[in-house]
C-alpha positions, -999 to +999 in steps of 0.1 A: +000+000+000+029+027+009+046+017-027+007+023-045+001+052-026+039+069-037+033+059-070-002+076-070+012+110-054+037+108-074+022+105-113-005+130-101+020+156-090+037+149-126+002+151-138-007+185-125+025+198-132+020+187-169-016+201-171-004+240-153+024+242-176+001+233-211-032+245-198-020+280-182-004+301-214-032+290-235-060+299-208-040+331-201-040+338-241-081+331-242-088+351-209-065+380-219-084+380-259-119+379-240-109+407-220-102+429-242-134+419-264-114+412-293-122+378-303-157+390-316-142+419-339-115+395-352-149+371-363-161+400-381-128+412-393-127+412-429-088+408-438-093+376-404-121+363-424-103+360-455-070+350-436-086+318-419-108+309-454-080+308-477-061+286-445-091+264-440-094+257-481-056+255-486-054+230-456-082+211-470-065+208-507-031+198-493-057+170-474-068+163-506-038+155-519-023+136-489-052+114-493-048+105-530-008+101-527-007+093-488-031+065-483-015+041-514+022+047-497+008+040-461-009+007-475+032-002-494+046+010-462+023-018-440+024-047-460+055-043-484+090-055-476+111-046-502+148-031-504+149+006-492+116+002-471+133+021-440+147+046-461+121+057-480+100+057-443+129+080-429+122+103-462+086+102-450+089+110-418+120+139-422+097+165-430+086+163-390+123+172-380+132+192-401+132+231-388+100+246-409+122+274-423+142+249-437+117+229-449+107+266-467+139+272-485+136+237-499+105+240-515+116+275-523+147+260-544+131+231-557+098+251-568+113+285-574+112+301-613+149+291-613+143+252-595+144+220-614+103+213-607+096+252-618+117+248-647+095+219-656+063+228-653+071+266-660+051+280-627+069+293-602+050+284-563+067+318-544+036+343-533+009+324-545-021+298-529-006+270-539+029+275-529+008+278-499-010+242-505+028+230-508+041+238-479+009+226-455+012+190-479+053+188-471+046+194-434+016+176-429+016+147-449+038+124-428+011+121-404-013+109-426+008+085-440+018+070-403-017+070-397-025+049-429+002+024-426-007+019-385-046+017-398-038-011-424-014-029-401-038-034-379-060-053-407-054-089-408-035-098-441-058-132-438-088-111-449-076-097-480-062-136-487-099-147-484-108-119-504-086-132-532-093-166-529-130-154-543-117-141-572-113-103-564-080-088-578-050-075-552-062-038-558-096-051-554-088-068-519-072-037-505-098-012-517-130-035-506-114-046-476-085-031-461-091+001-468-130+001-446-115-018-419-083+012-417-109+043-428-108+053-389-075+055-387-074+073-418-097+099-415-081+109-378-046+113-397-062+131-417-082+154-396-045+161-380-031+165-409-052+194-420-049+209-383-009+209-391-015+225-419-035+250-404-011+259-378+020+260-407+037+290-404+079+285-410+079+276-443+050+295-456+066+325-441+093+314-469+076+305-498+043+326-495+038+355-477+010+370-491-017+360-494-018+361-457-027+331-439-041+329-401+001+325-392+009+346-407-016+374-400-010+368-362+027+372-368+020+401-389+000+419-366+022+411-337+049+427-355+029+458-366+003+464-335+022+447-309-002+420-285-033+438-290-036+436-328-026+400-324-040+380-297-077+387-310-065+362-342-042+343-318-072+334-296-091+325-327-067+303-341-068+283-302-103+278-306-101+267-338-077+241-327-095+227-300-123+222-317-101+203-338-084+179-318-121+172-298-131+161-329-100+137-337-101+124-304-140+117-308-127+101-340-101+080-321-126+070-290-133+028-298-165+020-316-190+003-290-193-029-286-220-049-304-246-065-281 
């Protein structure tokens, strides 16, 4: 009983310590926004408004796209064993370490007028919406992918066997199988993935400037009016994110059990 009860004191001390230092800058940035009565003008705020549309729709094309490319690699990734496997997962997975600046000037030199990708397709991504859509995909995409390839590992390769055994193609198997029995996993990578890309802000600040999205329009307004042009925006972008992540962790609660 002494060794339960120090173990309980303990991990709720750590606990509580965890929960002051997370919880208290972000209530202190809410409270501080609702004080000041800000968070309703930034709503109504027409260069806000347009700031958190074009974010919303860019996040939700660079989605798009992480689904199409994302899902297919995190399907290879979970059931193929080939040479290279755990180097092409370390590519992957390198855009999550790599300083977001960084990750800017990349994209900047591949996709720049004078890059090798903007040489070939003769479009240049710097200040435009889809430079912006490029840097949320090259952040955000490795945790839809990791998502995927958990969500299909978790599918027993026996069913997709039986499945083939019926007469159904490979392609077949994994789209009319796997892929239902993974969609939870799935749709919560992707429901993070677009809440990365929402809160991208290194190498957009890089690549695409203006337009202005919510990042950068905080930033902006920090820099030009100090705290109190930016923590109405600031505040907004919180709630937006815990609305969020209530709804991927609704998304990752189990299924209840059949009776």
């Amino acid at each position: 009983m002494p060794v339960r009860s120090s173990l309980g004191l303990a991990t709720a001390i750590a606990g509580a310590l965890v929960v002051l230092f997370l919880a208290t800058p972000i209530a202190t940035l809410l409270v501080r926004a609702a004080g000041a009565g800000g968070i309703g003008a930034a709503v109504v705020d027409p260069a806000v408004q347009a700031a958190f549309r074009l974010t919303a729709v860019a996040a939700a094309a660079a989605t798009a796209i992480g689904l199409v490319v994302g899902v297919p690699l995190g399907y290879v990734l979970a059931r193929g064993t080939f040479r290279g496997r755990e180097w092409l997962e370390a590519l992957v997975e390198l855009p999550v370490v790599i300083p977001h600046p960084v990750a800017g000037i990349a994209i900047l030199l591949a996709f720049g007028r004078l890059g090798p990708l903007g040489r070939l397709t003769g479009a240049s991504l710097v200040g435009s919406s889809a430079g912006i859509v490029a840097c949320m995909l090259f952040v955000g995409l490795p945790f839809l992918v990791a998502a995927a390839r958990e969500g299909f590992a978790l599918v027993d390769p026996r069913l997709e066997a039986v499945a083939r055994t019926l007469g159904v193609s490979p392609l077949e198997a994994a789209v009319r199988v796997a892929l239902p029995l993974a969609a939870r996993s799935i749709v919560s990578g992707a429901v993070l993935m677009w809440a990365r890309a929402v809160s991208e802000f290194g190498a957009i600040a890089v690549v695409a400037y203006h337009p202005r999205v919510a990042s950068i329009l905080v930033y902006d307004r920090f820099t030009t009016a100090g705290l109190a042009g930016a923590l109405p925006v600031a505040a907004l972008l919180v709630v937006v994110a815990l609305l969020v992540f209530t709804l991927l962790r609704t998304l990752a609660r189990p299924l209840p059990a059949l009776r």
